[in-house]
N, C-alpha and C positions, 0 to 999 in steps of 0.2 A: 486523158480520156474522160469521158463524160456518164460516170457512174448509172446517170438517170436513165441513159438510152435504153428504151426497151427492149434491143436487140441485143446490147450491150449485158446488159442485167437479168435475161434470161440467158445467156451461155456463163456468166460468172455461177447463178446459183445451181445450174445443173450441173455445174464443178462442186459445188457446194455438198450439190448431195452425196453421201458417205465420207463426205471427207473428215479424217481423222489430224485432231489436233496435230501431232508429230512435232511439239514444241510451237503450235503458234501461241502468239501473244496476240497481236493484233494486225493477224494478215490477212482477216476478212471484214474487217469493220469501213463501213461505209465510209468514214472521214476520205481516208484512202481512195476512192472510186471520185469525190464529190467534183464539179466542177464549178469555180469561184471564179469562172472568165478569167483566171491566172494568166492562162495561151496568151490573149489577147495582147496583152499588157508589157507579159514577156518582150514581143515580138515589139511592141511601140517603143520598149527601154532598149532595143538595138537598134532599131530604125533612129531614134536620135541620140544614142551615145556611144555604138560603135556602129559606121555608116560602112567600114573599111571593112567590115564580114560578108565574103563573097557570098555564101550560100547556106541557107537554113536550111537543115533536115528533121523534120517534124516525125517521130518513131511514134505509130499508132494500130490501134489495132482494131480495123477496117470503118475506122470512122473521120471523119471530115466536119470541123466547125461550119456553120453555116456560113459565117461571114469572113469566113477563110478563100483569099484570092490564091487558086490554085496556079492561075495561069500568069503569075508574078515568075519570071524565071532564076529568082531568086530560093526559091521555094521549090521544098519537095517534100512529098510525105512519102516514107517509108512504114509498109505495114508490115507487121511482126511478121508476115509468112518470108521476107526478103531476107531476113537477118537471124531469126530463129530455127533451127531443126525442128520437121514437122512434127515428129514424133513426139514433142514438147510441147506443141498447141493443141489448144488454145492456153495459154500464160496469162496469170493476174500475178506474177510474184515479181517486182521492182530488181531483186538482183537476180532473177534468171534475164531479162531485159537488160538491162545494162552489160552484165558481160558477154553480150551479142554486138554492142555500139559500134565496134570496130569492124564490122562487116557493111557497114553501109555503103549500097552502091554509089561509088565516085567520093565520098570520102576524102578530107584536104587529107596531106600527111600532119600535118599540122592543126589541129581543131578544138574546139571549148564545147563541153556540156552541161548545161543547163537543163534544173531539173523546172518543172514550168512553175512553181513558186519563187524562183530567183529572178532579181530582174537589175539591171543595171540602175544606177541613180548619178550619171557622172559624166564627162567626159571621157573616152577611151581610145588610148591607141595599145596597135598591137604587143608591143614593150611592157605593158601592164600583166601579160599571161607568158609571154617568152621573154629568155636572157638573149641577148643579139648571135649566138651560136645556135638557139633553137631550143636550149632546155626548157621545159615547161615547169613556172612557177608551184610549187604548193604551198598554199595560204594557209595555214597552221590557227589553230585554236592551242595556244598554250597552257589554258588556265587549269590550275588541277583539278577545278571544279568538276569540268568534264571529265575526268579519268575519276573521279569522284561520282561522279555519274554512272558513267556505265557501268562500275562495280554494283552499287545498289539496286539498280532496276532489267529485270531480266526483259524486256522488251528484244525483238528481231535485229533491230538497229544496233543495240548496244552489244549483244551476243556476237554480233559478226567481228567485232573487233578483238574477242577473245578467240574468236574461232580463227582467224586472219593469223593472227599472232601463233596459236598449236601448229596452224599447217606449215607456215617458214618452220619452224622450230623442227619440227616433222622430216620437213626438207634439205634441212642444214645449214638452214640463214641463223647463224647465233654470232653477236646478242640479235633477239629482234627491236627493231625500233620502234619505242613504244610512244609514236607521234600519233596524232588527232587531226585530222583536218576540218575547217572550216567547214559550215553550211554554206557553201556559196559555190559561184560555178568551176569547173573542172576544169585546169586544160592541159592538153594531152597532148601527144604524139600518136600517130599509128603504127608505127613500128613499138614502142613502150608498150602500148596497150596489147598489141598482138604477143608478144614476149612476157607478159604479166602472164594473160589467158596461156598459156603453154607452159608458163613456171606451175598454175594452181589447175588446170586441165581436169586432173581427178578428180578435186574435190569441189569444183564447179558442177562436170559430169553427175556427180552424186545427189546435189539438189536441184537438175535440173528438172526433175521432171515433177517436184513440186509445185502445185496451182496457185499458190499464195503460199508468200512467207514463214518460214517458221526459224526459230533458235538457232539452226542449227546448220545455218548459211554464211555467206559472205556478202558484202555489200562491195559490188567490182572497185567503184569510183573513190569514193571515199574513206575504205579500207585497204581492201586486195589489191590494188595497180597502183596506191599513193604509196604502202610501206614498202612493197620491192621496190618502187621508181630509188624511193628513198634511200633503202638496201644498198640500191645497184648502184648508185650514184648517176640517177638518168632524170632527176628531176632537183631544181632551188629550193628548200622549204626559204619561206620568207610572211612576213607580215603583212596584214591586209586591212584597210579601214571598212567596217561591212557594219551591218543592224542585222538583229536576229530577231525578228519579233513575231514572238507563240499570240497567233491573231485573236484566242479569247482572253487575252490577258485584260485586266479589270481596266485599267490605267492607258489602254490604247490607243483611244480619243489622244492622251496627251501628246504619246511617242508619234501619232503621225502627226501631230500640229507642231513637233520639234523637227522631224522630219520634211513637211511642207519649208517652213525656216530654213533649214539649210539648204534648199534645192539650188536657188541660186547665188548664195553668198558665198561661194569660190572654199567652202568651207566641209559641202557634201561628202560623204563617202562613196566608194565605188559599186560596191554590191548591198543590194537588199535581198532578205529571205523571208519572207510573209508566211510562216507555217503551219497551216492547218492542222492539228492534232486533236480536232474536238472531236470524241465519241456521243455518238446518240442526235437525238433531232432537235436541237434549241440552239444548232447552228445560226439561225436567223435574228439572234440577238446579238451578234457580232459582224453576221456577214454585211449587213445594210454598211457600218461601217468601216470595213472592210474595201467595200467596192466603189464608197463615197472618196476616200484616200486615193485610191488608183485612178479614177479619173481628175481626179486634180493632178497628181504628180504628173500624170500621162494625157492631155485631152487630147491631144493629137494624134487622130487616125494613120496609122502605118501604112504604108504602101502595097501594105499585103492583108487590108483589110477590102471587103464590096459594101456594099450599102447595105444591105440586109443583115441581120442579126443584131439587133437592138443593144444596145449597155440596158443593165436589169440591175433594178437594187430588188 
């Protein structure tokens, strides 16, 4: 979504008004809302390195990129009123959105999600997200670091994985499994994901009708639907070559010039995650290079771009 919209950003703030922390950390800061043309880019790293993906479904909430070819029939935008309960909108909060995903009209049974800061950097076939029976891979972040992490920092994101873990426990999933996944894309089943939403029903329910994030949520993808798949024995964990790169990090020039390097020397990784986490407005000391990166890795226009809407540093 494109935080700047000014249609966009007067229905966020008059959410805003009276809203009561209720455990947020930062589920109103603009980082969240900003758009860094990610979409764009997204959509060019499938266009050339999984061609084999029948159909994009773009979840937005009543907005359209300018230079987005609607009438590609590859292409669909799905607005939050399709997949959300109305009584919940208007929604700014990431995992009330996401545990809607499996309601989308026409929906493979079979499908990857992609948040719009991940983007492919690789050749892909569909063996890379399923086992040949149809289970969907989960790409694991092993390193204690991150369990190390989300102890120290009470952030929305890291909380859900604590809260994920009380409500199996709650449930009668013991031990719970106390895996990590990857920043990188999802992939899933519809039956899995439909069976997750039904095992955590309640406590979805409960912060649904939250406007933005707070503590004391779940994050559908990444937490709630990876540890039951896990649980259940309905999804691979397995290993992934990926780059995780927090985009104001000081040394970033270098990692995309090590990045550009691998692109084509048979050497790449599969997944990139470009993650925006910068609070406050001197985002523009990073973004120039930022979007100078993406059109090198990416110069070639998608199929599912029109002429209009400019690349902007």
């Amino acid at each position: 979504m494109d935080g700047a919209d000014p249609a966009h950003a007067a229905k966020r703030n008059r959410c805003l008004t009276g809203h009561v922390g209720n455990g947020t950390v930062d589920s109103n800061e603009n980082f969240l809302f900003r758009d860094n043309q990610e979409l764009r880019y997204t959509l060019r790293s499938l266009s050339a390195y999984a061609p084999w993906i029948r159909r994009i479904h773009i979840v937005t909430d009543a907005q359209k990129p300018k230079w987005l070819r609607t009438d590609n029939p590859r292409i669909r935008l799905v607005d939050h009123t399709q997949i959300i309960p109305p009584h919940y909108l208007p929604t700014f909060n990431s995992h009330v959105i996401e545990s809607c995903l499996h309601r989308i009209p026409g929906l493979a049974g079979h499908y990857i999600y992609f948040n719009d800061d991940c983007f492919l950097t690789a050749k892909t076939v569909p063996g890379d997200f399923f086992t040949p029976n149809g289970l969907p891979f989960l790409f694991m972040d092993w390193r204690t670091s991150r369990r190390e992490g989300y102890e120290k920092t009470g952030t929305p994101h890291a909380r859900s994985w604590f809260n994920t873990r009380a409500e199996m426990l709650r449930r009668g999933i013991a031990p719970v499994p106390e895996i990590i996944t990857a920043h990188i894309p999802f992939a899933q089943t519809k039956s899995n994901a439909e069976e997750a939403f039904a095992f955590f029903a309640d406590a979805i329910a409960a912060f649904s009708g939250n406007k933005f994030r707070t503590t004391k949520e779940m994050a559908f993808y990444c937490h709630a639907a990876s540890m039951w798949c896990y649980a259940m024995k309905k999804a691979v964990p397995c290993d992934a070559a990926y780059w995780y790169v927090n985009t104001k990090r000081r040394n970033r020039r270098s990692v995309y010039a090590a990045l550009l390097a691998q692109k084509n020397s048979g050497r790449a990784a599969l997944f990139l995650c470009l993650n925006d986490v910068s609070p406050g407005t001197k985002y523009f000391f990073w973004r120039r290079s930022l979007i100078n990166f993406l059109q090198q890795y990416y110069p070639l226009p998608s199929p599912f771009e029109c002429g209009d809407g400019q690349n902007t540093v």
